[in-house]
C-alpha positions as CSV (number, residue, x, y, z in Angstrom):
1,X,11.4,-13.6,8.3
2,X,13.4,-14.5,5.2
3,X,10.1,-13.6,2.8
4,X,11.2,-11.9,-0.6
5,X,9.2,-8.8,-1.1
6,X,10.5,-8.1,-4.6
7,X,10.2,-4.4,-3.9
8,X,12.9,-2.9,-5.7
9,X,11.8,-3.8,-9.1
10,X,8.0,-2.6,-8.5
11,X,9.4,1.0,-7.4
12,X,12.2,0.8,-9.9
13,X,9.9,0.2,-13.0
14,X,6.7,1.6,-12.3
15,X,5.0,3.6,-15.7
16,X,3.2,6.7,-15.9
17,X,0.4,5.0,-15.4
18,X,1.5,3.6,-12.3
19,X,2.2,6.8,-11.3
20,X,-1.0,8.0,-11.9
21,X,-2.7,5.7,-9.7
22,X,0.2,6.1,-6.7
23,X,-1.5,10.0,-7.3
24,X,-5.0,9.2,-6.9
25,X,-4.3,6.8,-4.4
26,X,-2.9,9.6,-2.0
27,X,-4.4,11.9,-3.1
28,X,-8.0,10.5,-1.5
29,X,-5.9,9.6,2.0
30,X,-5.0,13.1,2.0
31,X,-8.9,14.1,1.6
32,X,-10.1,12.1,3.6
33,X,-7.8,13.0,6.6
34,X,-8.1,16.3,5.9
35,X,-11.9,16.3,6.3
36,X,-11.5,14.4,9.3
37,X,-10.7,17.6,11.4
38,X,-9.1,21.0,10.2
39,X,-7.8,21.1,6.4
40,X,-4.1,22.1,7.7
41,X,-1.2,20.1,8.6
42,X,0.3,21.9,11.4
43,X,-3.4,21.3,13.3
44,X,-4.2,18.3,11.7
45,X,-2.2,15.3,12.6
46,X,-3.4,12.4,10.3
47,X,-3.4,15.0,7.8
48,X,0.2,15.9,8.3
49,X,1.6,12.4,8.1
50,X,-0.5,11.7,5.2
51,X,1.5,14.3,3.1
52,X,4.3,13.1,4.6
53,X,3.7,9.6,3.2
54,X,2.7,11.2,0.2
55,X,6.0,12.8,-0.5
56,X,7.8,9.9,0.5
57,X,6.5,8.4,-2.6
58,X,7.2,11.0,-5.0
59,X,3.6,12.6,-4.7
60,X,4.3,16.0,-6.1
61,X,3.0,19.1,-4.0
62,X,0.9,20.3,-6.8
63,X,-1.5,17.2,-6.7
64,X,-1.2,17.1,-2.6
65,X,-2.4,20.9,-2.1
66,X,-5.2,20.3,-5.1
67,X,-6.5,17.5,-2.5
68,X,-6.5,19.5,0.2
69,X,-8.5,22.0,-1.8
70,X,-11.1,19.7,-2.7
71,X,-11.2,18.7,1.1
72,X,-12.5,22.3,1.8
73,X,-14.2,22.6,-1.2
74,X,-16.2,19.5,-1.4
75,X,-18.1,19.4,2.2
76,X,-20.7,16.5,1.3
77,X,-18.1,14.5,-0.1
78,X,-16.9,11.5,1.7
79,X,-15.5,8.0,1.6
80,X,-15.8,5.0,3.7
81,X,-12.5,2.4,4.1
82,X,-14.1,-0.9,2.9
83,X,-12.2,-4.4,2.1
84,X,-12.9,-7.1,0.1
85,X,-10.9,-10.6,-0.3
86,X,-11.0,-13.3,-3.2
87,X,-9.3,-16.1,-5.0
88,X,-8.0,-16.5,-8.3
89,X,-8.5,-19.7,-10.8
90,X,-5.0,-21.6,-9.4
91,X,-4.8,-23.6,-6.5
92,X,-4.0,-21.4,-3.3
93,X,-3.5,-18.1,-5.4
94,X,-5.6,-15.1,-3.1
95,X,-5.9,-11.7,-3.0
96,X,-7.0,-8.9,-0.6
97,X,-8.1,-5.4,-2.0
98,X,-8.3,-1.9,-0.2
99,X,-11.1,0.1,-1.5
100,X,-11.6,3.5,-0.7
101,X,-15.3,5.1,-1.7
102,X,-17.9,6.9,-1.6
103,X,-20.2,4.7,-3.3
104,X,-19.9,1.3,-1.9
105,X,-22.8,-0.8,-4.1
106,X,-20.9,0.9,-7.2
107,X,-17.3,-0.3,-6.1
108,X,-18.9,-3.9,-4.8
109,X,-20.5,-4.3,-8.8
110,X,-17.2,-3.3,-10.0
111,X,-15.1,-5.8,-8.3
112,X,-17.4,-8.7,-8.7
113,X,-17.2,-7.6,-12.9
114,X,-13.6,-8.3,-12.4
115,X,-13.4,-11.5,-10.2
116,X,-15.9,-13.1,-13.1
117,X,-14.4,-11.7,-16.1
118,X,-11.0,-13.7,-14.5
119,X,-12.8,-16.5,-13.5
120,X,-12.1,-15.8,-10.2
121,X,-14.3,-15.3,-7.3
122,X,-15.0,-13.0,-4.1
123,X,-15.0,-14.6,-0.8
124,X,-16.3,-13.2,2.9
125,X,-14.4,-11.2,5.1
126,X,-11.4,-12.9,7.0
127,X,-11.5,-16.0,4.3
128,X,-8.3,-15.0,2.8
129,X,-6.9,-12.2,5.6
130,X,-5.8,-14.8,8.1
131,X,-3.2,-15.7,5.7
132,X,-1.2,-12.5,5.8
133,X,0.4,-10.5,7.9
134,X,-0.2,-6.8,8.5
135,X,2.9,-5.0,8.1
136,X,5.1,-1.4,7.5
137,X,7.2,-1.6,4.8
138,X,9.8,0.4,4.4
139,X,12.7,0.1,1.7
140,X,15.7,2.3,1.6
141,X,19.3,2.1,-0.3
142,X,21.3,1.4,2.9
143,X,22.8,-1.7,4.0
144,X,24.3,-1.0,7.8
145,X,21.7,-3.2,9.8
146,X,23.0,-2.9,13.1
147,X,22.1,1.3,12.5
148,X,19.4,0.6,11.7
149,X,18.0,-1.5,14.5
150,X,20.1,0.9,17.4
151,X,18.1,4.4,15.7
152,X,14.5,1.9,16.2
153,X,15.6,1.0,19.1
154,X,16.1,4.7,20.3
155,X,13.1,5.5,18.8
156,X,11.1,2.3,20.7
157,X,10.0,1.2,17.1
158,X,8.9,-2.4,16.7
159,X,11.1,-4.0,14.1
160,X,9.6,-6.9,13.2
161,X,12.8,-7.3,10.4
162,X,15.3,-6.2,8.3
163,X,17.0,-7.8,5.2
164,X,19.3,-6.1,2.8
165,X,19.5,-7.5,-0.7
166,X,21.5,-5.5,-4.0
167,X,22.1,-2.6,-1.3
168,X,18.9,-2.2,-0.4
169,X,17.3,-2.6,2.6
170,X,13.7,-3.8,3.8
171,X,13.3,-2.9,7.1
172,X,9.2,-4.1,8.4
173,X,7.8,-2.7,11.6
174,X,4.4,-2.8,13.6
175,X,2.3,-0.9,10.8
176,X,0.8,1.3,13.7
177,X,4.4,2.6,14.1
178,X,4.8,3.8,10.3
179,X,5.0,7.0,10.4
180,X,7.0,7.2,13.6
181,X,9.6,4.5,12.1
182,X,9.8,6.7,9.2
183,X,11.4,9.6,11.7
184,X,14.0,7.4,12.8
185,X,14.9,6.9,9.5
186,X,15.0,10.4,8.5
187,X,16.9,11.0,11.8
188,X,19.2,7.7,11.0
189,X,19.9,9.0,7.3
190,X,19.2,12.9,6.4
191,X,17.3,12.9,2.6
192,X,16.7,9.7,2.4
193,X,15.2,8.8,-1.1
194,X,12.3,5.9,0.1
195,X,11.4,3.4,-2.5
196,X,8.8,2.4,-0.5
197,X,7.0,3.1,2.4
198,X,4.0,1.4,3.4
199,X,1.1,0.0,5.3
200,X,0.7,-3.8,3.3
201,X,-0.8,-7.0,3.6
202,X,2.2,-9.8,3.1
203,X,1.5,-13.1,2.7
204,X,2.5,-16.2,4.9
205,X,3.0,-18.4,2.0
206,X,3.1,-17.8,-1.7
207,X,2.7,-19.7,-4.0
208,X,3.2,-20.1,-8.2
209,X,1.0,-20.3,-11.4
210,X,1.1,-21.9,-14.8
211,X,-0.3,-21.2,-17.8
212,X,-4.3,-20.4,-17.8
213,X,-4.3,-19.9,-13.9
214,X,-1.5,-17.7,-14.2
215,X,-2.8,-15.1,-17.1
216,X,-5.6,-15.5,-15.5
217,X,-4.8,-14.2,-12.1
218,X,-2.2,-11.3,-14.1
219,X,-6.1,-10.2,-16.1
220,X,-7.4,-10.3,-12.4
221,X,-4.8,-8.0,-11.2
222,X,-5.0,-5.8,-14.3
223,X,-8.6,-5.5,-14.1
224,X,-8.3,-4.6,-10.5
225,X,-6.2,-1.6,-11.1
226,X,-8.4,0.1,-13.5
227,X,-10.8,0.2,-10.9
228,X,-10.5,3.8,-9.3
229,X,-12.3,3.0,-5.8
230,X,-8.8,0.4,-5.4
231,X,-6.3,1.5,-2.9
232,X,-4.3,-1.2,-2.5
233,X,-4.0,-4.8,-4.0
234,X,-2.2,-7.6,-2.1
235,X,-1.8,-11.2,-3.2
236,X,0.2,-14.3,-2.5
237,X,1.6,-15.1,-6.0
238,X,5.1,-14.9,-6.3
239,X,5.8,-15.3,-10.5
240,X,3.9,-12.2,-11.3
């Protein structure tokens, strides 16, 4: 595949803020699939490889039993998956954002305040999509590739890819197969320490930004992060 995910420095350097929002992030995927059936893990599937995500990326137990909690405390509560899809200012520069909410005409108003206070604007659905690629990232400190691809072999895993790069190693899969790719790793390599493990959007082609367009598109990004309905952001710039 030969794209550059530039992985290691995101998990390496991320801030307490950043931290924060990895919380809140899983912290609503654990709700959510814990009000999709029973509030416990050993009966609850979804709910079980949720935490299990959630722990993979240093989610601490406090936060994950506090959103199960709310799950059996907050029965009117709920949240809808929703998707929206953009371009910046540059030539070619898009992005694709993951909302998770319960108030969709609030999260709608609150992404359109940030696509025009970039000068950037919203497109329909599918307008920007068609130029990624749905993936499972996963990235690991380990380097033996050939053990890696015999253990998701074994474990009838579709590995799309592997590249190692500074001793570590991207490994991308079907992103149905996540969770189940995850296991063979854990099998492959007892306590693993995951920098990364993840559904994500990855672009086709990338592409670079100058000046205006490019503080631009980094005030886009910004503004999109403070946003709390956000999930995920994906985008196709590679300087930033």
């Amino acid at each position: 595949m030969g794209r550059h995910f530039e992985v290691r420095a995101a998990a390496m350097a991320k801030t307490a803020a950043a931290k924060a929002k990895v919380y809140s992030r899983y912290s609503k995927e654990i709700l959510v699939a814990a009000k999709s059936g029973v509030p416990d893990p050993d009966m609850n599937q979804p709910l079980k490889k949720a935490i299990a995500r959630a722990k993979a990326n240093s989610v601490p137990t406090d936060v994950i039993k506090r959103a199960i909690d709310k799950a059996k405390s907050s029965a009117d509560e709920s949240f809808s998956e929703a998707r929206y899809e953009g371009f910046g200012l540059g030539a070619g520069s898009t992005v694709i954002i993951d909302c998770l909410t319960d108030n969709p005409n609030r999260t709608i108003a609150n992404l359109r305040a940030c696509f025009n206070k970039s000068h950037s604007k919203m497109g329909v659905n599918g307008s920007v999509s068609f130029g990624y690629e749905d993936l499972g990232v996963i990235v690991i400190q380990y380097e033996d590739e050939e053990a890696m691809m015999e253990a998701m072999l074994e474990h009838d895993i579709d590995l799309r890819d592997t590249e190692v790069e500074d001793g570590y190693m991207t490994v991308t899969v079907d992103p149905t197969q996540l969770d189940e790719a995850k296991e063979a790793i854990d099998s492959l390599i007892p306590d693993v320490h995951y920098e990364v493990l993840e559904r994500r959007m990855v672009p086709n082609e990338e592409v670079e930004l100058e000046g205006e367009e490019l503080d631009l598109f980094k005030r886009l990004l910004t503004l999109l992060d403070d946003v709390d309905d956000v999930q995920n952001v994906y985008h196709n710039v590679s300087n930033i």
